[in-house]
N, C-alpha and C positions, 0 to 999 in steps of 0.2 A: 714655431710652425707645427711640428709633430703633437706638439699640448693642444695648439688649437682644431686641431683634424680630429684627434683623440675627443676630446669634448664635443665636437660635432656628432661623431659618432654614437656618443651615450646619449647624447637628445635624441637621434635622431631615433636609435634601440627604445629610447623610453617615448618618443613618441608612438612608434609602433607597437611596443606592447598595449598604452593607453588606448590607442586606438581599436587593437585587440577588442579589450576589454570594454570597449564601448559597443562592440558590436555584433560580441558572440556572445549566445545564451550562455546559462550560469551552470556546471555541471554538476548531477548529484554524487556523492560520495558515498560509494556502499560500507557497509561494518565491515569487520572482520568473522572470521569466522567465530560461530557463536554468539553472533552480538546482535541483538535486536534492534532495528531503528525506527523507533520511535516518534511519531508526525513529529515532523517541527515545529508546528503550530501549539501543541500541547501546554496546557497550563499543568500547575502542580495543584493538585488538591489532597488534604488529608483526610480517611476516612475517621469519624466518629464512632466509639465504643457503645453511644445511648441514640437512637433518633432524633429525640428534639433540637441534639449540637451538629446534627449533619448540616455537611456543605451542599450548595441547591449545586446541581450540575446546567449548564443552559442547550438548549436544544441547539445541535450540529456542530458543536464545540467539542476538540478530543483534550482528554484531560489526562493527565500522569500521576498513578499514585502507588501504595506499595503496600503489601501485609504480610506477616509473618504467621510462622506456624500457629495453626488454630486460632487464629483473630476472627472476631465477626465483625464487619466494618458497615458503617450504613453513611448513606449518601441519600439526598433527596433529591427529586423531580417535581416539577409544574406540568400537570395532562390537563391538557382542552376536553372536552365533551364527545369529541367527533372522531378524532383520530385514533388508528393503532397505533402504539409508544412501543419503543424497542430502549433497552440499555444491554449495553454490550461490553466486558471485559476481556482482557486480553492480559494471562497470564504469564510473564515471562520470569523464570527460573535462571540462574546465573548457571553457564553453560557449564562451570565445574563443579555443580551440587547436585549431588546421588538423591535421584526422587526412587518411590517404590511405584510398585502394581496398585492402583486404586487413589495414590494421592491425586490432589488438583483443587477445582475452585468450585463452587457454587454461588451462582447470581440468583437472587428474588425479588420481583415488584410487588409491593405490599401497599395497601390501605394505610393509614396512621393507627389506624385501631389493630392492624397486626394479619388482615385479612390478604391472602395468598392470592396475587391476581395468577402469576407462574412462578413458573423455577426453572433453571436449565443449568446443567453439569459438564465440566468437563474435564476429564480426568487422563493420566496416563497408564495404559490401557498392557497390554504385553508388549509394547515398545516402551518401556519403562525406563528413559533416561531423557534429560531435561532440554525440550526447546517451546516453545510459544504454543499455548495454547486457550480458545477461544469459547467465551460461552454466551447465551443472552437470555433475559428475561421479555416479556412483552405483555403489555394491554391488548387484549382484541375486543373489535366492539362488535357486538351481536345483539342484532334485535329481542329482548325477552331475556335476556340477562339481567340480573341486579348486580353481579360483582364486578367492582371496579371498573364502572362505566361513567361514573361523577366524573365532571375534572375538578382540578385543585392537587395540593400538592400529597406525594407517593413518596415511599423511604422505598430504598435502593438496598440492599443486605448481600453483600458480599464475602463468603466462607472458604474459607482454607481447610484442605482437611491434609497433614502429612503424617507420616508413621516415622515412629520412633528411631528408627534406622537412617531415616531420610536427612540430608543436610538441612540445619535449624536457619540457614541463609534466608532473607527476604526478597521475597520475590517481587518483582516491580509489576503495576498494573496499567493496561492502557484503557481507558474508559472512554464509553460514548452514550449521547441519546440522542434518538430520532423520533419522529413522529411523522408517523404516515400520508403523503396528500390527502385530500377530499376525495371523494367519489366524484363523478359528474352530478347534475342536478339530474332526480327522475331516474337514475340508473338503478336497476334491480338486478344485485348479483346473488352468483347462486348461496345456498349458504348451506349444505352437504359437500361434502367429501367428494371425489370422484370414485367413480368402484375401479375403472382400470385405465391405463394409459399402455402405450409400447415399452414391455420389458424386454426387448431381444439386446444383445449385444451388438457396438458397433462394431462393422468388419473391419479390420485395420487398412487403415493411412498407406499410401503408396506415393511415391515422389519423391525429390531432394527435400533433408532436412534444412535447417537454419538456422543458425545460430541469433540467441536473444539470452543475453543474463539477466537472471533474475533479482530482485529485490532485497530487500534483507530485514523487512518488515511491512502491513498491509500498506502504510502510504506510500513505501516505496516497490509497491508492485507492480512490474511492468509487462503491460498489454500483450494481448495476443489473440492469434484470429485464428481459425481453421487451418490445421494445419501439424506437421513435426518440426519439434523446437529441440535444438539440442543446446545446452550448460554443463555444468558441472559442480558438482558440493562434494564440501569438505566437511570430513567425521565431525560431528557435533555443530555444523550447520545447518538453518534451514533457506530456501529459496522461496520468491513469494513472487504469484504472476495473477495478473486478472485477465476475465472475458466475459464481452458482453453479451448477455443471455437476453431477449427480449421475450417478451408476452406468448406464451402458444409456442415456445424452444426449448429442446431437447438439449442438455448438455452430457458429453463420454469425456473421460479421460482417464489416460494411461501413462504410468511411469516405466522406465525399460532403463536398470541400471547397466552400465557396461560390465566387461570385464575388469579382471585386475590384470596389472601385469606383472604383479608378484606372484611367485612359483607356490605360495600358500594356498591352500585351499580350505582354510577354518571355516566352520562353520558358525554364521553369527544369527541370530534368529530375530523376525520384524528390526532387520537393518534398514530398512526405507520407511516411511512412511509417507504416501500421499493424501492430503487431505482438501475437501472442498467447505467453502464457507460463503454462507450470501450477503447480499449486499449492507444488511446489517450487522455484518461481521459471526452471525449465527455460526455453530458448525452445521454441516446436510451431511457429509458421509466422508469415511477415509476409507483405506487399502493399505496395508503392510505387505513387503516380503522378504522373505530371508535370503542369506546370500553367502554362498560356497566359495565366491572367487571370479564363478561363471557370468555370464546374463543372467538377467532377472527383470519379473516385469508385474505390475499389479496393476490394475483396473480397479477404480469406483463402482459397483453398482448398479445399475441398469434405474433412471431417476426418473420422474416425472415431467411432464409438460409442466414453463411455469405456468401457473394462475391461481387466480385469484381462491378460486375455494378447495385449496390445496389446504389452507390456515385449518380448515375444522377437522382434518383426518389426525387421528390418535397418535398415527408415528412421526419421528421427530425428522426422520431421514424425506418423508412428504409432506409436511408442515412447512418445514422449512424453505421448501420450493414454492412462494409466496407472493414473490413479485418479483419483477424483471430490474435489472441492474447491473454491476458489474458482479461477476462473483470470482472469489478469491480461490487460487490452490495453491497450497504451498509443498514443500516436498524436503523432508527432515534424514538426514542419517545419521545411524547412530555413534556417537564417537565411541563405540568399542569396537569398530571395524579398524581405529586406529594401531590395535595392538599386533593384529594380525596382517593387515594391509599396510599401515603405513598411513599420515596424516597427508597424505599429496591429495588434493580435490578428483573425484572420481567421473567421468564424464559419465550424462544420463540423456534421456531424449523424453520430453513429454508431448505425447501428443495427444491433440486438441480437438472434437468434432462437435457444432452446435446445429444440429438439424431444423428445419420445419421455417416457414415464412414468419414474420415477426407481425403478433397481430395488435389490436389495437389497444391503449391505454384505458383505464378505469377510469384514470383521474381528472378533475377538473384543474386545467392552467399545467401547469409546469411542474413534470413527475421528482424532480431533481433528483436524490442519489437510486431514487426506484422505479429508473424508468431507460431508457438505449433510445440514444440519439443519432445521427447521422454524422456528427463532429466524434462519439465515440467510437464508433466503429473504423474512422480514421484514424482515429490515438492507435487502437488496436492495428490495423494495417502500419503502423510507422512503427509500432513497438515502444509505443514512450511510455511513461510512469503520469503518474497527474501532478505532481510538482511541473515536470520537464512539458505536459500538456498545457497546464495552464501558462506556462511564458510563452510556448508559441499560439496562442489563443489568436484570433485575425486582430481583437484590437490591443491587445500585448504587444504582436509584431509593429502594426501602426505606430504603437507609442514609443519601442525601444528604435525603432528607427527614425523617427526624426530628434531625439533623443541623440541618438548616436550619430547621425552626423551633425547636429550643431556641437554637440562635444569635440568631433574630430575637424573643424571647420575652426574654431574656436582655436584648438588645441594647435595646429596646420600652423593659423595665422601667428600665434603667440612664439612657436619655436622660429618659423620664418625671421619674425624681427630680431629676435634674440642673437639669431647666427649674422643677421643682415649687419646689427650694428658691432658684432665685435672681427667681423670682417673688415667694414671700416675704419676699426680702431690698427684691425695686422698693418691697413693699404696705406694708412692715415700719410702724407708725405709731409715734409720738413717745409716750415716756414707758413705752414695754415694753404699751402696753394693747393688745390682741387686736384684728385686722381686722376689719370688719364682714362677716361672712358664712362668717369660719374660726373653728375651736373654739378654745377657750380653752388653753393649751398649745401653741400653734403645731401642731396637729397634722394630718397630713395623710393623702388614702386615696386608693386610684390608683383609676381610672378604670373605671366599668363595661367586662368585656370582656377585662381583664387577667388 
């Protein structure tokens, strides 16, 4: 009897968990400290030493690949006629390899004949120790240009530059291309620069903060709206969050490290580093600060409204405020705080301010990753990551729930039996004559509610 109660029980534990598992979304698992996480989605691709053996990379596909000191790697693209292209790497360094002042990457999109459509650098800078960092090259199309306005296909060149001193380790790369929607039809946008926008500072955030952890790479950066965010990093981690910035919006952000609670007060210099990046993974601008022990706090820059003719001004820091979408900050400390403080995660507070009404889109149809939707500015209110966005999408939910209860329906009826007949077998009496309280036939009926 205690065997049969016992095995009732483990069905009934494993029905419940199954059922569990039929019915709760799927959770993301962040890295560890130092450790970059990489979309899932990510194909492997190897870069090419000559052009003509590059791998074609496919638009809005993220791909994984890796280079070592001083390589020139080239990759290729397919560009339409119409569109701005963006390719985008994302350099990640193995969290225990000594980088110097001035090492990092360089991306270029080039013609086949060798002709520079850009270039974009990203290097580490006087926080000169290794976490992820971002750069992109881009096609712009302007009217009365001749370069790189053909489409057809574009070599991709991506450079490593480390010094001598720096660890010879291979850095992995996360790679992207995009290409810009269409214009509307008839649309004439501007195609100067703007001369000014609101440079003041925002006044600081007042209210309870909130706790939101952050990501541990750009696909797993998770949302945020208006507002003070408090986490916590660990020496030689970074944390990674987005916000949706729309058309005609103003984005501020501030990091504010805590105290330590250790009695040390060393001094470590650009121990934080916050940085911001647009929706094509570009850098727009960081902030370092150094750190005694005390508080500490560093602000981004005073930035532009996005729009559209932000693309033709000279600096990289207003260019890059180009189009609306989610845009990324991530926030890096240095692991030499460790020697002094201690490797325990150090609590920080980022807050968030995105001003001004959200105005209208350029594009014709469906802006996709360069555009702020009404469904994202809810991701952001919930705080989810776009892995955890997309499962709870309205027809996600639709699907995994009827999904999940015919699984648990299914599951219900198959343990039901199972128990029902080896009940019969404990009740079974002597001689074949029927139980007292079961019909004649052995026969049995499942349970109101079934």
């Amino acid at each position: 009897m205690n065997r049969q109660r016992n095995r009732g029980r483990v069905t009934a534990a494993a029905l419940a968990a199954m059922c569990a598992a039929a019915v709760l979304p799927g959770q993301a698992h962040a890295a560890g400290p130092g450790m970059y996480a990489f979309d899932p989605d990510a194909k492997n691709v190897q870069g090419a030493v000559t052009n003509v053996e590059a791998s074609t990379l496919d638009e809005g596909t993220p791909y994984r690949s890796s280079i070592k000191p001083g390589e020139k790697l080239y990759y290729r693209v397919t560009l339409d006629e119409d569109s701005a292209a963006y390719v985008s790497a994302v350099a990640v360094p193995s969290g225990s390899g000594a980088v110097s002042y001035g090492d990092g990457i360089t991306i270029s999109l080039r013609e086949t004949d060798d002709t520079q459509c850009s270039t974009g650098r990203a290097s580490f800078g006087s926080g000169a120790y290794a976490r992820p960092i971002s750069a992109y090259a881009f096609r712009t199309v302007k009217e009365g240009s001749s370069t790189c306005q053909e489409g057809g296909p574009y070599d991709v060149l991506v450079e490593r530059e480390s010094k001598a001193t720096s660890s010879p380790e291979t850095w992995d790369l996360e790679l992207r291309f995009l290409q810009e929607p269409k214009l509307k039809s008839g649309t004439s946008m501007p195609t100067e620069a703007p001369e000014s926008w609101p440079s003041a500072s925002a006044k600081p955030l007042t209210g309870n903060q909130q706790k939101r952890s952050g990501g541990s790479g750009f696909s797993q950066a998770t949302s945020l709206e208006n507002g003070r965010w408090q986490d916590k990093v660990a020496p030689g981690q970074t944390r990674f969050f987005r916000v949706p910035v729309d058309w005609g919006q103003q984005i501020h952000a501030t990091a504010a490290l805590s105290n330590s609670t250790s009695a040390k007060r060393d001094f470590v210099g650009s121990a934080l580093t916050l940085s911001l990046a647009n929706p094509a993974q570009g850098p727009v601008s960081d902030a370092s600060l150094s750190y005694s022990g005390g508080p500490a706090s560093a602000s981004l820059r005073p930035l532009p409204l996005v729009a559209y003719r932000n693309r033709f001004d000279s600096s990289s820091q207003v260019n890059a405020m180009r189009f609306a979408g989610w845009y990324y900050l991530s926030v890096s400390l240095s692991p030499k705080l460790k020697e002094s403080y201690g490797a325990e995660p150090i609590p920080f507070e980022l807050s968030v301010q995105v001003k001004n009404k959200a105005g209208d889109s350029p594009y014709e149809g469906d802006a996709g990753v360069f555009g702020v939707t009404d469904q994202d500015r809810e991701v952001a209110r919930k705080g989810q990551n776009a892995e955890q966005a997309a499962k709870s999408g309205p027809m996600t939910v639709v699907a995994a729930a009827g999904i999940g209860t015919g699984s648990v329906l299914v599951l219900g009826l198959g343990v039901w039996t199972l128990l029902a007949r080896r009940r019969a077998t404990a009740a079974a009496p002597v001689g074949g004559q029927p139980a007292a309280g079961h019909p004649a036939g052995g026969g049995h009926q499942p349970p109101q509610g079934w």
